[in-house]
C-alpha positions in Angstrom: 38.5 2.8 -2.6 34.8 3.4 -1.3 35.3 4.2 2.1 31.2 3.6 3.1 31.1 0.2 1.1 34.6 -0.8 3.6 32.6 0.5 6.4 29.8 -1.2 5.5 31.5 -4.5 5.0 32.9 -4.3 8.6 29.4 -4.8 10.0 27.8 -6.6 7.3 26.2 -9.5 9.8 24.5 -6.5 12.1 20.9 -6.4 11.1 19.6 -2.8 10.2 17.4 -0.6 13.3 14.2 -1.2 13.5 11.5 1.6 13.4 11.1 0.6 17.2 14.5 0.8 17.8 14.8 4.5 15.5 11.9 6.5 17.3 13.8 7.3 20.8 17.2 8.4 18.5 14.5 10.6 16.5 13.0 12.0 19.3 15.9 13.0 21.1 17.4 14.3 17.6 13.9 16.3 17.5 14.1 17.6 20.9 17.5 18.7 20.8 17.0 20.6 17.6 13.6 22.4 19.5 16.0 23.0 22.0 18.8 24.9 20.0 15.9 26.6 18.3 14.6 27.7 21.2 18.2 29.6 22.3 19.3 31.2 18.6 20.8 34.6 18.8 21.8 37.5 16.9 23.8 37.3 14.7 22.5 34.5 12.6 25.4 31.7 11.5 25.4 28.5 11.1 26.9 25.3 12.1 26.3 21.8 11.6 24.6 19.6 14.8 26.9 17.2 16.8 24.8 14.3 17.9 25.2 11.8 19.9 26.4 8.4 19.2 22.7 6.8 19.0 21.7 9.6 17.0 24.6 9.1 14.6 23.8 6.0 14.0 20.1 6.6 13.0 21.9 9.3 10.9 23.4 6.6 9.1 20.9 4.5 8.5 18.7 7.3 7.5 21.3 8.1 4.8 23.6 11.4 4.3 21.6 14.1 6.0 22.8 17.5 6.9 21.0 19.8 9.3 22.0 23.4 10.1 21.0 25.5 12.8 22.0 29.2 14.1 25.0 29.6 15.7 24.9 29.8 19.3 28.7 30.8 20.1 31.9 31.7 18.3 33.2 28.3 17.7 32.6 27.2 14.3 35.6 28.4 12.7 37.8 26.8 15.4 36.5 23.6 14.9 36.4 23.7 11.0 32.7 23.8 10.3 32.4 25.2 7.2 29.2 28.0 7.0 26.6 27.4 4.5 24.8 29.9 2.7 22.2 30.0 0.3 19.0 27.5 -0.1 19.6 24.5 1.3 17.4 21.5 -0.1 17.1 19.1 2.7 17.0 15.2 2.4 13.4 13.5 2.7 14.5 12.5 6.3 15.9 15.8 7.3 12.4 17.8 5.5 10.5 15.6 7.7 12.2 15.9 11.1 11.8 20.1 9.8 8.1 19.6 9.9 8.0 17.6 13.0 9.5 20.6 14.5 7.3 22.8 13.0 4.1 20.7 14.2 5.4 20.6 17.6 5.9 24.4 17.8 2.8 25.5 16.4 1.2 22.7 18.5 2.1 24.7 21.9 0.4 28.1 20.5 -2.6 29.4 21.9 -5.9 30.7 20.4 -9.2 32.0 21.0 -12.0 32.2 18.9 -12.9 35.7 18.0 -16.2 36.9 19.1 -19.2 36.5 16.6 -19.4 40.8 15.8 -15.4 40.8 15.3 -13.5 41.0 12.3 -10.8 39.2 10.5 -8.3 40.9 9.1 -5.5 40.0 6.3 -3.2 41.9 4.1 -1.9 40.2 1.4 0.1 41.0 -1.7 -0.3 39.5 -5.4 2.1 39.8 -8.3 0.3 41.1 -11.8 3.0 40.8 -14.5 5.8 40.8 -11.9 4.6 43.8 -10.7 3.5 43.7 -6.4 -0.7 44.8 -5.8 -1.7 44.8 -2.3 -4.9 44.6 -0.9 -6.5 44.6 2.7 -9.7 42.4 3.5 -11.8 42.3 6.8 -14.3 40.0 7.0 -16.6 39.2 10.1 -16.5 36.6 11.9 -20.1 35.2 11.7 -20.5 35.8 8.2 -22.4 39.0 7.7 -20.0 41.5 7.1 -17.5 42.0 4.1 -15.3 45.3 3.9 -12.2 45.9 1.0 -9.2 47.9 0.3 -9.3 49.1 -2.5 -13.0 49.3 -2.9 -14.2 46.8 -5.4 -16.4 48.6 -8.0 -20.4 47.3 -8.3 -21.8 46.5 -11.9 -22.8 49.4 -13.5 -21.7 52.9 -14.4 -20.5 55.0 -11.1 -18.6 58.2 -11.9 -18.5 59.2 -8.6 -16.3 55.5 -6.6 -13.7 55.9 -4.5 -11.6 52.7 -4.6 -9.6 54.6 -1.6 -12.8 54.7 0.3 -13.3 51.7 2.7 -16.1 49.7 1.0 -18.5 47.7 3.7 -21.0 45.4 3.1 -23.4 43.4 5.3 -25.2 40.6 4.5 -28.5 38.2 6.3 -27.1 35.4 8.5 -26.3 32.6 6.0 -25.2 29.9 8.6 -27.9 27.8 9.1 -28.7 27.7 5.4 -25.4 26.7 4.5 -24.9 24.0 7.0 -28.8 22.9 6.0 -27.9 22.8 2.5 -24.0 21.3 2.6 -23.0 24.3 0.1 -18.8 24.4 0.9 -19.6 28.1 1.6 -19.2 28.7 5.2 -18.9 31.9 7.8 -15.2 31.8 9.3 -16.9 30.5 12.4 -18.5 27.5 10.6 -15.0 26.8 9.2 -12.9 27.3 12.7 -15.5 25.0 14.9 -14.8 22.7 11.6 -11.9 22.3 12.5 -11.1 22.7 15.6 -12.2 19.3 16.8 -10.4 17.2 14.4 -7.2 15.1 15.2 -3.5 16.6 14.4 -3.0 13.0 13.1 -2.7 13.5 9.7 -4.4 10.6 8.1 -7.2 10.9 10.2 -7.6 14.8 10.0 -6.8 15.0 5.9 -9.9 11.8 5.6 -12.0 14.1 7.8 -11.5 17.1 5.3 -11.9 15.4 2.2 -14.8 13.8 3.7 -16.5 16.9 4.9 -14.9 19.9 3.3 -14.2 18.2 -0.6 -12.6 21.1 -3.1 -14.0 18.5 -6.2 -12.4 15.3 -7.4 -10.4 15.6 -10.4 -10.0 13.2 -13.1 -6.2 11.3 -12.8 -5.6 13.0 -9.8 -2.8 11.1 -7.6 -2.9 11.0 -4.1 -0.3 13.0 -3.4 -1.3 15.7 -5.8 -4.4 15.6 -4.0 -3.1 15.7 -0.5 -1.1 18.9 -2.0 -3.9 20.8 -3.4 -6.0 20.5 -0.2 -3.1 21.4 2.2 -3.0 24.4 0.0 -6.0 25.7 -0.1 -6.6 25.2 3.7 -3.2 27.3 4.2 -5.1 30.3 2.5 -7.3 30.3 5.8 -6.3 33.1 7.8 -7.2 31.2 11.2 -6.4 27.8 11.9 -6.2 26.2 15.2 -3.1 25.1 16.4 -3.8 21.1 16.2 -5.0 21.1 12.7 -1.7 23.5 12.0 0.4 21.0 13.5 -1.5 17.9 11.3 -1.1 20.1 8.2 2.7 20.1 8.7 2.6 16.4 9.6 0.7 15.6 6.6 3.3 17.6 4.3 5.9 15.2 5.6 3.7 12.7 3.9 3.3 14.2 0.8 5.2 12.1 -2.1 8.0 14.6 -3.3 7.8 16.8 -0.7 10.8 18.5 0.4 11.9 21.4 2.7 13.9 24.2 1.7 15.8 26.2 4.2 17.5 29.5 3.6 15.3 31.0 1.1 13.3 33.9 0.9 9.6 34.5 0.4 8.4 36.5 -2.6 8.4 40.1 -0.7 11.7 39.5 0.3 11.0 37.9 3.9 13.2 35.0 5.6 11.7 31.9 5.0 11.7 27.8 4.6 9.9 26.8 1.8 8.4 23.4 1.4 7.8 22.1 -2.1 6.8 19.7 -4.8 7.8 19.4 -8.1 6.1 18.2 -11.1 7.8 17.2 -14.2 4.7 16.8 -15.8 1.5 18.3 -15.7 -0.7 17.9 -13.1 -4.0 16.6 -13.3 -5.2 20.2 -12.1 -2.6 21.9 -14.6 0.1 22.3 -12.3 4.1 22.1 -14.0 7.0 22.7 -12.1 8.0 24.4 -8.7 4.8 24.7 -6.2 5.9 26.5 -2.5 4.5 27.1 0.1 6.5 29.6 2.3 6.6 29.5 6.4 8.7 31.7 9.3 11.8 29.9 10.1 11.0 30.6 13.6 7.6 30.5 14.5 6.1 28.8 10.9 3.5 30.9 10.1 2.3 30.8 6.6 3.8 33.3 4.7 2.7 32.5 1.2 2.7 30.5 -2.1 4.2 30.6 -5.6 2.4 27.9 -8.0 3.5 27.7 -11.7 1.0 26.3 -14.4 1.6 24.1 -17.6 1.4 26.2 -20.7 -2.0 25.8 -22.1 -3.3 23.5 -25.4 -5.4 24.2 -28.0 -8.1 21.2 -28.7 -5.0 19.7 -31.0 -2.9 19.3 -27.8 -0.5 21.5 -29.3 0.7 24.3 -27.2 -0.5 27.1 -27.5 2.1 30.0 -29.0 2.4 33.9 -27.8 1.1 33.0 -23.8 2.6 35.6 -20.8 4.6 33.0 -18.7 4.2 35.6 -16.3 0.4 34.5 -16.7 1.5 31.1 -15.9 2.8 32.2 -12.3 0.3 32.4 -9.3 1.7 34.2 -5.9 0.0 35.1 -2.9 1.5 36.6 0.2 0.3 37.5 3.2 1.9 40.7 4.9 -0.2 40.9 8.2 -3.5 39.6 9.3 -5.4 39.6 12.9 -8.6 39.5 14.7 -9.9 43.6 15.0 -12.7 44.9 16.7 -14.7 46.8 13.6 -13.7 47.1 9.8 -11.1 49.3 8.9 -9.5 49.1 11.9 -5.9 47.2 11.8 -4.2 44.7 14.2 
């Protein structure tokens, strides 16, 4: 016997929820999990969300959806919830009412715009044949000033460089002659004032950056492999105010294949959600398998990315033999970042 075809049956002449009649049940199934967020102490378990009856049936007509939060009280055991552990893969449902929550918390944070002599700071970490290289970058605010960790050599022969030595460089005021001339180069202030006015609706905001901020067209490109690559790249911005945070997660949601992950770990080891795509064929940019973007299960800050590549052709279309898969793996991770008042100095 199938129990939900029976069930079904019972109620066959009620007409299915409209999106009208949905939005209140997903609000309040929103708010109530912003609320339980809000309250999660140590130590971290898990039980599954009693909802109310409203929300139980949006539940169903959404289709079988499981969300997990941390425990609040002792409970669990007592009334047979059964702990999960491990990466969870949510529904598309569940991975979008995940992002809602994370627009709506980063949409509450605050910022200010650093001043135009401050720096930007960011650590991050790459992974050269498996193997962890971490670097620290500071770069001022209006454009002028560059400054590395490890020093990057200059062209020529120099016996006596120091890559342990803080390398500085300044530069002339580019601004105006990049916003003259359109080049996609900007000063972090040209790209924060960018975007700071633009909507945290996410088809509005994403046409606003294609239309003004463009990374290049690619031949056979799908939409959502395109909506993908630019929510990407923008993630690799170190600050990003809090709307156009909050449209980026919203525009996820809308991403074809999209799903969120809970219970996983970022490469360096870190707590995470992950929220991915998978391609089962190459991407028009050359993109195969598993791309993820990594946030803080908490506050959602971006954490990182992992990317994997399709195994290159030679002009026969026939792959290519003896290639590093490890070369086919791109991760970025960013271990701390901040707004500091000169270079070399660290949040």
């Amino acid at each position: 016997m199938n129990e939900l075809d029976e069930t079904r049956a019972m109620r066959s002449d009620v007409p299915l929820p409209d999106s009208a009649w949905l939005a209140p049940q997903r609000d309040r199934l929103t708010e109530e999990l912003r609320r339980r967020t809000a309250v999660r102490t140590a130590p971290f378990r898990r039980r599954a969300v009693l909802m109310s009856a409203a929300a139980v049936a949006a539940f169903a007509v959404a289709g079988a959806i499981v969300v997990t939060l941390p425990d609040d009280d002792n409970s669990s055991a007592a009334h047979g919830v059964q702990h999960v552990s491990g990466p969870q893969l949510l529904s598309a449902q569940a991975s979008a009412d995940t992002l809602e929550l994370a627009a709506a918390t980063v949409e509450k944070t605050r910022t200010t715009e650093p001043g135009p002599k401050q720096w930007v700071y960011v650590k991050s970490t790459g992974f050269v044949q498996g193997k962890p290289q971490s670097s620290e970058e500071w770069t001022r605010w209006d454009g002028t000033g560059a400054a590395h960790l490890p020093g990057m050599p200059t062209a020529g022969y120099n016996p006596d460089f120091d890559p342990d030595k803080l390398q500085i460089e300044y530069f002339p005021n580019q601004e105006k002659k990049w916003k003259k001339e359109g080049y996609d180069d900007r000063s972090q202030r040209q790209f924060y004032r960018f975007l700071a006015p633009l909507p945290s609706d996410p088809d509005r905001m994403m046409q606003s950056i294609r239309k003004k901020h463009a990374i290049g067209d690619i031949k056979g490109e799908t939409t959502a492999e395109r909506d993908w690559r630019e929510i990407d790249v923008l993630y690799r911005s170190v600050l990003i105010p809090p709307n156009v945070q909050a449209g980026l997660f919203r525009a996820l949601a809308k991403v074809s294949g999209a799903r969120v992950e809970k219970g996983v770990k970022d490469p360096l080891g870190r707590p995470a959600i992950g929220v991915a795509v998978n391609y089962t064929k190459p991407s028009a940019s050359g993109c195969l398998g598993k791309q993820e973007l990594f946030f803080d299960p908490e506050t959602f800050t971006y954490l990182g990315e992992t990317s994997h590549a399709a195994p290159p052709r030679d002009k026969d279309g026939k792959l290519m033999k003896n290639v590093d898969q490890d070369s086919l793996t791109m991760t970025s991770v960013r271990n701390a970042w901040g707004v500091v008042d000169k270079p070399g100095a660290r949040p």
